[in-house]
C-alpha positions, 0 to 999 in steps of 0.5 A: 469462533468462525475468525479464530479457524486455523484455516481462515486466518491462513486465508487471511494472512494470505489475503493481506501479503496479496494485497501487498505485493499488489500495492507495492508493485502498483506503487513502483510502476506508478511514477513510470505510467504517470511521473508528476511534476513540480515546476519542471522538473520531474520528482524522484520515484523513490519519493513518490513511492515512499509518499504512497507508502506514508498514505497507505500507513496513516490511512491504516492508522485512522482506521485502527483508531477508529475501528 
């Protein structure tokens, strides 16, 4: 009853886009602050962002099958 408030599932909604804009910001300084390297040679943001964004899914995933 408390869950289906039109008011907290606003709250919700507005909590989760929050939440995002704040992974997909940390996730697009991150190769900036800390570039990772593979035998010399630096490896492309764009994999590394991608790569944190495949982690964030399938941890999703795992908690959605098991929750």
């Amino acid at each position: 009853s408390f869950m289906s408030n039109p008011i907290v599932v606003v709250l919700n909604i507005l909590a989760l886009l929050a939440s995002l804009f704040h992974a997909q910001t940390f996730f697009s300084m991150m190769p900036q602050v800390v570039p990772i390297k593979i035998k010399g040679k630096k490896l492309d943001k764009t994999i590394i962002v991608l790569a944190q964004w495949a982690a964030v899914a399938a941890i999703s995933l795992v908690v959605l099958v098991l929750v």
